[in-house]
C-alpha positions as CSV (number, residue, x, y, z in Angstrom):
1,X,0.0,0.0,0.0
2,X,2.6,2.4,0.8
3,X,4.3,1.6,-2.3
4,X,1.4,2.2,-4.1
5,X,1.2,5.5,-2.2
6,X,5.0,6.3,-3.5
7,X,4.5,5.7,-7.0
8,X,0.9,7.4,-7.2
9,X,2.7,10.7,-5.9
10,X,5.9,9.9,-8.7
11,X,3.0,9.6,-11.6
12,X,1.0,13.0,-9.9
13,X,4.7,14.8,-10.0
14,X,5.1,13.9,-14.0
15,X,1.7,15.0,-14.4
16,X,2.4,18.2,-12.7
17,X,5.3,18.6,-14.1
18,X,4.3,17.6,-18.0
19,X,3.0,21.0,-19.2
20,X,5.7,23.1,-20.9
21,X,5.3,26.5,-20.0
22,X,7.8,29.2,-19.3
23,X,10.1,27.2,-17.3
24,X,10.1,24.3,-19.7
25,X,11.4,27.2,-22.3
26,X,13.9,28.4,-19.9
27,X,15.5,24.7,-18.9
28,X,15.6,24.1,-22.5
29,X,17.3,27.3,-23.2
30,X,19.5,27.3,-20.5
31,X,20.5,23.4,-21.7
32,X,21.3,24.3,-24.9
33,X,23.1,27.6,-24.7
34,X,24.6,26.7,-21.1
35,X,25.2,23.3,-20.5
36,X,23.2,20.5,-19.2
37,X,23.9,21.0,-15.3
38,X,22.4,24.7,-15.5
39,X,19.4,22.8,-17.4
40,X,18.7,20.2,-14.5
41,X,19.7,23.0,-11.4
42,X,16.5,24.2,-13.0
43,X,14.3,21.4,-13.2
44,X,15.4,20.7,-9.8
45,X,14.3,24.2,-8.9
46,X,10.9,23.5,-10.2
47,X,10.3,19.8,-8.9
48,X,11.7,21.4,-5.0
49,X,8.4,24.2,-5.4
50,X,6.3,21.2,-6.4
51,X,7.4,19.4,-3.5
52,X,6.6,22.4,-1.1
53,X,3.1,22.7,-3.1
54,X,2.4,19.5,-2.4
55,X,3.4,19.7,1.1
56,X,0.9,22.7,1.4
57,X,-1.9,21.0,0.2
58,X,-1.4,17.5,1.9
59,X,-0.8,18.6,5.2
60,X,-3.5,20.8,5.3
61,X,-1.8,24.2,5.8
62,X,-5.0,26.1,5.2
63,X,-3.6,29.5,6.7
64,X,-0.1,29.5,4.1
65,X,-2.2,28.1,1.1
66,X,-4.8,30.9,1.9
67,X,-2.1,33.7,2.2
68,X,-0.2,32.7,-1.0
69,X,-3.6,32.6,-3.0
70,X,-4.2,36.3,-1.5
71,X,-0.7,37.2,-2.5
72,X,-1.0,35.6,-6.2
73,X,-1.7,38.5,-7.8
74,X,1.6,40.4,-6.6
75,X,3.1,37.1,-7.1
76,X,2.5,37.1,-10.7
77,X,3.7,40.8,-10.9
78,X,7.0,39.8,-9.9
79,X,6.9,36.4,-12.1
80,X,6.0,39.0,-14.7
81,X,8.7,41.0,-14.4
82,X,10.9,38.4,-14.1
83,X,9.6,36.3,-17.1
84,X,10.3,40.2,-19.3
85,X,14.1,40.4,-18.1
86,X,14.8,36.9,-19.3
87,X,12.8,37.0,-21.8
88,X,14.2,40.7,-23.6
89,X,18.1,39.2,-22.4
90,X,17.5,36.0,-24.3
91,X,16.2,38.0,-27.6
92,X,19.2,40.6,-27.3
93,X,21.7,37.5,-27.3
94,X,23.9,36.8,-29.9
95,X,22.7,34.4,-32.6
96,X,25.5,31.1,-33.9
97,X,26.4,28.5,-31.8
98,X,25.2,27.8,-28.3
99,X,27.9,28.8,-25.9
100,X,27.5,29.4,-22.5
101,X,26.0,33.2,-21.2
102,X,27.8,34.8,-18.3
103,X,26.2,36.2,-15.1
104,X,24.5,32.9,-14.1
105,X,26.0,29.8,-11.6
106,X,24.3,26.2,-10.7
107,X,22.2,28.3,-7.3
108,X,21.0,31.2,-9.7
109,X,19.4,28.8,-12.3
110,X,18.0,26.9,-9.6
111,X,16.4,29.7,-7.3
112,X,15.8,31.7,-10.5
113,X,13.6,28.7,-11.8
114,X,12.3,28.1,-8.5
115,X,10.6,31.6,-7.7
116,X,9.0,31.3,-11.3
117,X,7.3,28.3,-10.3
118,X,6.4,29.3,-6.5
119,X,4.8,32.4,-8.0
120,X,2.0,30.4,-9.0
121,X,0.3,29.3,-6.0
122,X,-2.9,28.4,-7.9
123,X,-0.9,25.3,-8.5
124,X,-2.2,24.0,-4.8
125,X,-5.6,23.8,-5.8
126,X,-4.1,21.1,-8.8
127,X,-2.1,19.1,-6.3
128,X,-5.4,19.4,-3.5
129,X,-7.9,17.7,-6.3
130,X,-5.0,15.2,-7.2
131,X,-4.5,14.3,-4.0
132,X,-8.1,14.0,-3.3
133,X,-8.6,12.1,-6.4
134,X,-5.9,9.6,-5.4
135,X,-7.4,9.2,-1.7
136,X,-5.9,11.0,0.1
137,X,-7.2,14.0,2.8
138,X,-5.9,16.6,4.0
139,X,-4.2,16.4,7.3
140,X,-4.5,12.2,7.0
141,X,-2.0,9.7,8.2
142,X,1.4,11.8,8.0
143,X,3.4,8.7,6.3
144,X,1.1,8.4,3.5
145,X,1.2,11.8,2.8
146,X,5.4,12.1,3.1
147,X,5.3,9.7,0.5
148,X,2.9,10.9,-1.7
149,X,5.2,14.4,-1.4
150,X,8.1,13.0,-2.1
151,X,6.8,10.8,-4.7
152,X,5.6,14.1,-6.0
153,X,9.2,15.4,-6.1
154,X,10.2,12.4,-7.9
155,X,8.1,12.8,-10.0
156,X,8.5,15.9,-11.0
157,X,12.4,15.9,-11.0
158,X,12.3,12.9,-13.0
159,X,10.5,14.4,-15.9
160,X,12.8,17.5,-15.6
161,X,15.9,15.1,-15.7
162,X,14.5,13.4,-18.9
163,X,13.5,16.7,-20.4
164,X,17.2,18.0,-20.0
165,X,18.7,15.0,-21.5
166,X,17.0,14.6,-24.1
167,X,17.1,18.5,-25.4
168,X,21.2,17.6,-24.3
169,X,21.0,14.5,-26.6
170,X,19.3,16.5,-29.2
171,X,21.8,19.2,-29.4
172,X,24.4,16.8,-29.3
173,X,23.5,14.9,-32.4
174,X,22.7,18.4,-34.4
175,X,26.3,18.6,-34.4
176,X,26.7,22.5,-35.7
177,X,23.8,23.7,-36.3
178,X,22.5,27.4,-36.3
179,X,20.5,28.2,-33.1
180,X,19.7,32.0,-33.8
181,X,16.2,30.9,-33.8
182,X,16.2,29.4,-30.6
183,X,17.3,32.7,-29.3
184,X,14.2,34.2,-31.2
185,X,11.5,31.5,-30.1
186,X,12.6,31.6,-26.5
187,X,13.2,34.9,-26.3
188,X,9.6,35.8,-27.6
189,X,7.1,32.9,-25.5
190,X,9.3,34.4,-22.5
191,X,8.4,37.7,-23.1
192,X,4.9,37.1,-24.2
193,X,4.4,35.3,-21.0
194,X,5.9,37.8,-18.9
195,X,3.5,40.6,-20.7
196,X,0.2,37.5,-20.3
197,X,1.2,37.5,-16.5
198,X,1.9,40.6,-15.8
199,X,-1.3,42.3,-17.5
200,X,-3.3,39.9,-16.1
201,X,-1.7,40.3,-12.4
202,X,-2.2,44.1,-12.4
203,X,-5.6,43.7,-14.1
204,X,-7.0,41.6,-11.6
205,X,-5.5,43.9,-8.6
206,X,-7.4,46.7,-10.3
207,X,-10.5,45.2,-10.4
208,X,-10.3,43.9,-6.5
209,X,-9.0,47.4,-5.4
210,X,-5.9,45.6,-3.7
């Protein structure tokens, strides 16, 4: 049973994990143009805020879930901005070969990749109906829901770990091959989602008068 429990939460990680949005593009990126352990620091970044979602939502901390989805909408105005500085630094990069950009270390990719998925706290509301829909409750027996977490970090740094080598293995076998476009692509859904976000964030402040 517990087993069951443990790979349950390692299937709910992948599933939280699978969509690519703007921190798929930016562990990509970052693989291609900076190496493969810049690429996973992020992916762990991302699977280590899952894991602290999921620890929100299975424990039952109603008070911190409740504050952070008060706080979403300034949350988002600071993914927003973020989202615009990488996104207007990746389209200002030079085009050719990937080579590695300057100014960022193993900790930076992973905290910078980590805030961007923190700042979505809607994302406990996902892990409370997964959990729910798997069986189990809120504040439950505490083993079953460690494992369930940290099948949930599995999980989810497993699917970052196979998205990293395979965009490694990819670039690998292209040999070399122009990436200007990559710069472009990346560059613009980065931006784009920093604009989506940020409208959105300030929009919604506006319209609640906080």
């Amino acid at each position: 049973m517990l087993i069951l429990t443990l790979l349950n939460g390692i299937a709910l990680g992948i599933v939280i994990a699978l969509p690519v949005g703007p921190v798929g593009v930016l562990c990509v990126r970052r693989t291609v143009f900076e190496g493969l352990p810049l690429g996973l620091a992020s992916g762990l970044g991302a699977a280590v805020a899952d894991a602290i979602f999921g620890i929100i939502a299975g424990f039952g901390l109603v008070f911190l879930r409740d504050w952070m989805l008060s706080q979403q909408n300034w949350f988002g105005i600071g993914g927003g901005i973020f989202l615009l500085f990488l996104g207007v630094r990746a389209l200002r990069a030079e085009r050719g070969e990937p080579k590695p950009l300057a100014g960022e270390a193993l900790f930076g990719a992973f905290a910078s990749a980590f805030a961007l998925t923190i700042t979505n706290p809607i994302t406990i509301l996902a892990f409370a109906a997964c959990f729910a829909y798997a069986g189990v409750v809120a504040g439950g027996p505490y083993l079953s829901i460690a494992l369930l977490v940290g099948g949930v970090f599995l999980g989810s740094a497993l699917w970052w770990l196979g998205l990293g080598l395979g965009v490694n293995f990819l670039k690998r076998r292209s040999g070399h091959v122009e990436l200007g476009w990559l710069n472009v692509t990346s560059g613009a859904i980065l931006t784009l989602s920093g604009l989506g976000l940020l409208a959105s964030s300030i929009w919604a402040l506006a319209r609640t008068g906080h």
